[in-house]
DSSP file (Angstrom, degrees, kcal/mol; ACC not computed):
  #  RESIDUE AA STRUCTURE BP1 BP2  ACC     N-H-->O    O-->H-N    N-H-->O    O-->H-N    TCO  KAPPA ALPHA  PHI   PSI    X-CA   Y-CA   Z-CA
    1    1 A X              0   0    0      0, 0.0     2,-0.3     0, 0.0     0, 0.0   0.000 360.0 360.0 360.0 156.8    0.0    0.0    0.0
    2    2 A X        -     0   0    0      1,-0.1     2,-0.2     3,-0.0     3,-0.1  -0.667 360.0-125.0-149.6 142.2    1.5    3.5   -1.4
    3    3 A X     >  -     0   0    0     -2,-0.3     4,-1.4     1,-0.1     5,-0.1  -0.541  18.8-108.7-112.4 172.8    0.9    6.1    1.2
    4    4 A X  H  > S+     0   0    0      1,-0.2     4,-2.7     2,-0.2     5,-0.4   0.974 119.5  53.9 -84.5 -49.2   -1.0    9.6    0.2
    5    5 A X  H  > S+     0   0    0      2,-0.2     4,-1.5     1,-0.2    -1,-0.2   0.883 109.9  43.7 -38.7 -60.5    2.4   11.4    0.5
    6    6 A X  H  > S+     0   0    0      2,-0.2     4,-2.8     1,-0.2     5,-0.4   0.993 109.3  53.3 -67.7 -46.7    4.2    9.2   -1.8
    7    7 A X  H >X S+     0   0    0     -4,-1.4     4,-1.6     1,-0.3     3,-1.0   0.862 111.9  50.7 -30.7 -72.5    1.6    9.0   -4.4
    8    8 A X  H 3X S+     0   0    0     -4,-2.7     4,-2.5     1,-0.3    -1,-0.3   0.827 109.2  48.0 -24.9 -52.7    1.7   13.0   -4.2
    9    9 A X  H 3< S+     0   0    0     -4,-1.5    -1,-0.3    -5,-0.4    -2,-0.2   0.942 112.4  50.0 -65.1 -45.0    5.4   13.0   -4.6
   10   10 A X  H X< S+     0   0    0     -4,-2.8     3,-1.2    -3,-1.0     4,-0.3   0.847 113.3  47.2 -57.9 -55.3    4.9   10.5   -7.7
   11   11 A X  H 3X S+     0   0    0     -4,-1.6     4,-0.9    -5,-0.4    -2,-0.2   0.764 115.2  47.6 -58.7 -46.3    2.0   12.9   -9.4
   12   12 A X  T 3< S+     0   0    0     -4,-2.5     4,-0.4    -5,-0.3    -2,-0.3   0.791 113.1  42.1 -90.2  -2.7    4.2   15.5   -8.8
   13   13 A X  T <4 S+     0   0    0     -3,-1.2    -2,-0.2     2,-0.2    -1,-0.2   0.267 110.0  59.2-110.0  20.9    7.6   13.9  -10.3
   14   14 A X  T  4 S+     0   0    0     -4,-0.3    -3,-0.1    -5,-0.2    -2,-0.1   0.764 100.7  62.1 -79.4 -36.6    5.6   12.4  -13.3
   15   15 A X  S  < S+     0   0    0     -4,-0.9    -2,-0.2    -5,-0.1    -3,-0.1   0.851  91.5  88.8 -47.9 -54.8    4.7   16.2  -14.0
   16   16 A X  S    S-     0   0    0     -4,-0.4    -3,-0.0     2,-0.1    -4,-0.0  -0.360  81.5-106.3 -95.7 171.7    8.1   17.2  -14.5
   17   17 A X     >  -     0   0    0      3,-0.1     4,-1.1     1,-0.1    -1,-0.0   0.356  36.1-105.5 -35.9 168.8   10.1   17.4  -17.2
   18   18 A X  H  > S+     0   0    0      2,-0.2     4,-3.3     1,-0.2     5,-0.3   0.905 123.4  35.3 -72.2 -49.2   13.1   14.9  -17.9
   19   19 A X  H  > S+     0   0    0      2,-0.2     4,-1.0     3,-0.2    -1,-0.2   0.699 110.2  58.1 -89.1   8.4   15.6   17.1  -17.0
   20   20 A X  H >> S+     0   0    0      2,-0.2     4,-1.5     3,-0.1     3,-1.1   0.981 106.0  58.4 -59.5 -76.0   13.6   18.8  -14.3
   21   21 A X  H 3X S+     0   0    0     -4,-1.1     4,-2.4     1,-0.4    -2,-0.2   0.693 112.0  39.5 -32.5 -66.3   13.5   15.0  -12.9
   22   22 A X  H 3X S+     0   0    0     -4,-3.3     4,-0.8     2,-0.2    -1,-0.4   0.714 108.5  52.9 -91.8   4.8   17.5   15.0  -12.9
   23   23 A X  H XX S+     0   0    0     -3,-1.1     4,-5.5    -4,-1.0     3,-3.4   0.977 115.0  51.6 -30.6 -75.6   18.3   18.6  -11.6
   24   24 A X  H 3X S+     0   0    0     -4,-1.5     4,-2.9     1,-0.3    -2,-0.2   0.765 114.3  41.3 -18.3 -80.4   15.6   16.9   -8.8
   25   25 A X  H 3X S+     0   0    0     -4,-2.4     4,-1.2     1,-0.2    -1,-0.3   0.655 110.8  57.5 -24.1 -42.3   18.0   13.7   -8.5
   26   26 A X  H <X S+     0   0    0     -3,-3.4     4,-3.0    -4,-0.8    -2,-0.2   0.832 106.1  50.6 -82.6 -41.3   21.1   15.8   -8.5
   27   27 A X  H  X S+     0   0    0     -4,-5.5     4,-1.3     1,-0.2     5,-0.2   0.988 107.0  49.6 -56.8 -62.4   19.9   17.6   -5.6
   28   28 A X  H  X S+     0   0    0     -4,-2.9     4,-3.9     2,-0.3     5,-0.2   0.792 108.6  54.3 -30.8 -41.7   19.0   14.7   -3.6
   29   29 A X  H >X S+     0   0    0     -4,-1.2     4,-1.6     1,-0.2     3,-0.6   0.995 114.2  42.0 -67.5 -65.3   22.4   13.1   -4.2
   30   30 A X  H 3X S+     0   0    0     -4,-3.0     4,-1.5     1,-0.3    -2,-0.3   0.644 106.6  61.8 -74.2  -8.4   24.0   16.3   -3.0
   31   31 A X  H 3X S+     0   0    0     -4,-1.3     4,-1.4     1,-0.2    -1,-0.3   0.888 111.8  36.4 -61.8 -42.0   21.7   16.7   -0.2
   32   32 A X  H <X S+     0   0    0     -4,-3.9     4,-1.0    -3,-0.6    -2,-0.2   0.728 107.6  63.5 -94.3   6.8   22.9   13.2    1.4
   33   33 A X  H >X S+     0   0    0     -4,-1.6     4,-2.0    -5,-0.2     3,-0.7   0.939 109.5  42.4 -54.6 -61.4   26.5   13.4    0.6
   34   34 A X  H 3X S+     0   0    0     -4,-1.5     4,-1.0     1,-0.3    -2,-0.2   0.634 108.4  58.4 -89.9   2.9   26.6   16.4    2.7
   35   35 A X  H 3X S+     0   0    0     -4,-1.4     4,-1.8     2,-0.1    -1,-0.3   0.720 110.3  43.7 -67.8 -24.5   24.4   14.7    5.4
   36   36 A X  H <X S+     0   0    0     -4,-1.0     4,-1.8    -3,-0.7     3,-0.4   0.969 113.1  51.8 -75.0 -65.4   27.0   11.9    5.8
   37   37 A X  H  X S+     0   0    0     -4,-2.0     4,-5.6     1,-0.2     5,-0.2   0.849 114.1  44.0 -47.7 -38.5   30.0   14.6    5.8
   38   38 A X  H  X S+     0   0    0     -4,-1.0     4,-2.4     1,-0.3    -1,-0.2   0.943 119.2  41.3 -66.5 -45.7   28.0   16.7    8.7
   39   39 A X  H  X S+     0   0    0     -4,-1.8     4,-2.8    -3,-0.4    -1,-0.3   0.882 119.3  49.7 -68.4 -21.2   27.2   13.1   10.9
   40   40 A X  H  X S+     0   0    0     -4,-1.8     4,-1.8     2,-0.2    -2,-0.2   0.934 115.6  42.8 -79.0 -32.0   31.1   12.0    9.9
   41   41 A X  H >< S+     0   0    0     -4,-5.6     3,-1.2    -5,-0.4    -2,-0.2   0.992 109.8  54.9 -65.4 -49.1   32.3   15.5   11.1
   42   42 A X  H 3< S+     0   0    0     -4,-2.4    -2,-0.2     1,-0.4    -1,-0.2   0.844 120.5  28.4 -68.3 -65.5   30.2   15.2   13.8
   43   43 A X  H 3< S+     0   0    0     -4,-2.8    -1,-0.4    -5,-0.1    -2,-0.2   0.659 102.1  84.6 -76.4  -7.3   31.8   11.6   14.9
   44   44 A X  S << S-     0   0    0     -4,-1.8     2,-0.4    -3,-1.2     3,-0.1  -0.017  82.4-124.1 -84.4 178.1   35.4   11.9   13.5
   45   45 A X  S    S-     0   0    0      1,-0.2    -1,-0.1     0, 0.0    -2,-0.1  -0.855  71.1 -44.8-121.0 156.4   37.9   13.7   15.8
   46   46 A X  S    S+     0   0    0     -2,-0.4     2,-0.6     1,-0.1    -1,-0.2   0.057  81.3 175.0 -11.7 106.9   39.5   16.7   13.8
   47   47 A X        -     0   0    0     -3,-0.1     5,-0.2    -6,-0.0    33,-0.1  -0.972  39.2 -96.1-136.6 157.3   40.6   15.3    9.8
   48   48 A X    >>  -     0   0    0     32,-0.8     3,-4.1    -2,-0.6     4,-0.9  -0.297  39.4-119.8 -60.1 133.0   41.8   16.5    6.7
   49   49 A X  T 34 S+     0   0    0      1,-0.3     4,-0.4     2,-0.2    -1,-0.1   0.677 115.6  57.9 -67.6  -3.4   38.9   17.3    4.3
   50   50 A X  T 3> S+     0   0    0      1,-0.1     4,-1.1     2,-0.1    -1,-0.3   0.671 107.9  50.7 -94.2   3.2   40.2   14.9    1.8
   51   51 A X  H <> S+     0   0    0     -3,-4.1     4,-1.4     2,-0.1    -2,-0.2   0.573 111.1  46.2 -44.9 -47.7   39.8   12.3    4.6
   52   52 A X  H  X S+     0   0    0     -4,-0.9     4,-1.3    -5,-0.2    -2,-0.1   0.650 109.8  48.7 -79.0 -34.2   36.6   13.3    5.3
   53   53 A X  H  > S+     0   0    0     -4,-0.4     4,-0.7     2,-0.2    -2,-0.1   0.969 111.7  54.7 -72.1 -52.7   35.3   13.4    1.3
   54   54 A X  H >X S+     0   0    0     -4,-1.1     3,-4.5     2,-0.2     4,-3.5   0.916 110.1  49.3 -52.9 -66.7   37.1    9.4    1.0
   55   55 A X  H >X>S+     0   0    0     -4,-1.4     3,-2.1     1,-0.4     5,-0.6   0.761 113.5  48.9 -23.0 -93.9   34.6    8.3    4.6
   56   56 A X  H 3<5S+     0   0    0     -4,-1.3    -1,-0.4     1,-0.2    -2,-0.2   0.395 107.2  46.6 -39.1  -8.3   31.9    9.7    2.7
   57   57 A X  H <<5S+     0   0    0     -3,-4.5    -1,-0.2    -4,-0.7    -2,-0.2   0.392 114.8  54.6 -31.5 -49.1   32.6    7.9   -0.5
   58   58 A X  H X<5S+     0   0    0     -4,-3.5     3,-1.0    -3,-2.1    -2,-0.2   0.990 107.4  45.4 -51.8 -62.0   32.9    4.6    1.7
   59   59 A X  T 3<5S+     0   0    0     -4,-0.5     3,-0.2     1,-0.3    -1,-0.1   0.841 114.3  50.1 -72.5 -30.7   29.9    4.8    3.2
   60   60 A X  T 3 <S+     0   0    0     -5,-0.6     2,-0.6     1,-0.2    -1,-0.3   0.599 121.7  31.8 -69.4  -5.4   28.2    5.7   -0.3
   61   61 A X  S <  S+     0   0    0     -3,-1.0    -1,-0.2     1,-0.1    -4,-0.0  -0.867  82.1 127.1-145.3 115.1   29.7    2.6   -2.4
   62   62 A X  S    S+     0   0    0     -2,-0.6    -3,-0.1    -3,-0.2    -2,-0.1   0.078  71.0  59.8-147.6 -26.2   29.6    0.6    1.1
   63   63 A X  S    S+     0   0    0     -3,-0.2     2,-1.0     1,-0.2    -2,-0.1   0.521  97.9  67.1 -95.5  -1.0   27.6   -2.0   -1.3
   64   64 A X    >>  -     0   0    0      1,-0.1     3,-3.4     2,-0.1     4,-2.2  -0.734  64.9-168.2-128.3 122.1   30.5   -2.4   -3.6
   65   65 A X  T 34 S+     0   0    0     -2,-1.0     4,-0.3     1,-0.3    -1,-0.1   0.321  83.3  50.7 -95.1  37.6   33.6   -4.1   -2.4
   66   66 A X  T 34 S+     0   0    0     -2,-0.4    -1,-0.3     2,-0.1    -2,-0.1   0.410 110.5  50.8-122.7 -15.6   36.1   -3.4   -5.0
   67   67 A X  T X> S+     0   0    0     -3,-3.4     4,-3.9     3,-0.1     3,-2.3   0.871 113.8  50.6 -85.6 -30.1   35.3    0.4   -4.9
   68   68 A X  H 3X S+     0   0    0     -4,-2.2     4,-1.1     1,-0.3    -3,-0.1   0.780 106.5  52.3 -51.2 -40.3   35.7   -0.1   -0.9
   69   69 A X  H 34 S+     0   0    0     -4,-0.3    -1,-0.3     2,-0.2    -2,-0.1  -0.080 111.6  46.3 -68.4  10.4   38.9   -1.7   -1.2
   70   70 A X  H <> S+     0   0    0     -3,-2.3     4,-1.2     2,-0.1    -2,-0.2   0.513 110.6  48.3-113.0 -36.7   40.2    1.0   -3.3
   71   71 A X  H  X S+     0   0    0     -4,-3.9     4,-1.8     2,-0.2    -2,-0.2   0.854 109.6  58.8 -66.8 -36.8   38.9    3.9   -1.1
   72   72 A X  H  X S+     0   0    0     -4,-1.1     4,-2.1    -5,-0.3     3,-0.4   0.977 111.6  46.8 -71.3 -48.3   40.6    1.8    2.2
   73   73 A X  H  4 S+     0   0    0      1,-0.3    -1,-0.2     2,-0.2    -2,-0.2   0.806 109.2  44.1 -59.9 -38.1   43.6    2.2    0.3
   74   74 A X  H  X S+     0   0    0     -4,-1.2     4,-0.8     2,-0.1    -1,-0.3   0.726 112.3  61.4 -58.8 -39.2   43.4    5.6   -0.6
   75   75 A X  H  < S+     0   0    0     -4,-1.8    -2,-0.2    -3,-0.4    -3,-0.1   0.662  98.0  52.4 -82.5 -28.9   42.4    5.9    3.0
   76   76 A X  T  < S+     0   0    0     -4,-2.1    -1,-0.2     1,-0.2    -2,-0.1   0.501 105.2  58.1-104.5   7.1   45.8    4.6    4.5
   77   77 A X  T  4 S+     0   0    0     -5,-0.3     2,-0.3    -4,-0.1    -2,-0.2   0.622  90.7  84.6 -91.2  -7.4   47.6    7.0    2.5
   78   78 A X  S  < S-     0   0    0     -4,-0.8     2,-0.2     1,-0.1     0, 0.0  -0.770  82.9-115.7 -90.6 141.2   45.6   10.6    4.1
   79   79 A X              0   0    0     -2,-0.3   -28,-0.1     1,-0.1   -31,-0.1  -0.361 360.0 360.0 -59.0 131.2   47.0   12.0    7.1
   80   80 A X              0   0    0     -2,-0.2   -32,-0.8   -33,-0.1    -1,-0.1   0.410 360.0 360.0 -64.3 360.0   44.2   11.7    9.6
């Protein structure tokens, strides 16, 4: 069962345009990339922001373990 809210949401991204649809997308992505940096600052102790950027890259490709195992690698070459 589809709740009145999503249905709404659905009605209203059927409405737009294609590329209204990814602008939309594009936001979203950058809206949670920069909710995992804020909770990662939040728990990390002080790190360098290219430190910060790899975590957040981990936790976004977290389902794929060959990009993880290249980001861990990347990861034990940044200065904390």
């Amino acid at each position: 069962m589809t709740s009145s809210v999503e249905q709404q949401y659905q009605k209203e991204m059927d409405a737009l345009l294609p590329y209204e649809r990814m602008e939309r997308c594009i936001a979203m992505v950058k809206w949670s990339r920069e909710l995992l940096e804020r909770q990662i600052r939040s728990d990390q102790h002080p790190s360098s922001e290219e430190r910060i950027q790899l975590i957040v890259a981990r936790r976004i490709y977290s389902s794929s373990p060959m990009i993880v195992a290249h980001i861990d690698q990347r990861l034990d070459d940044v200065p904390g």
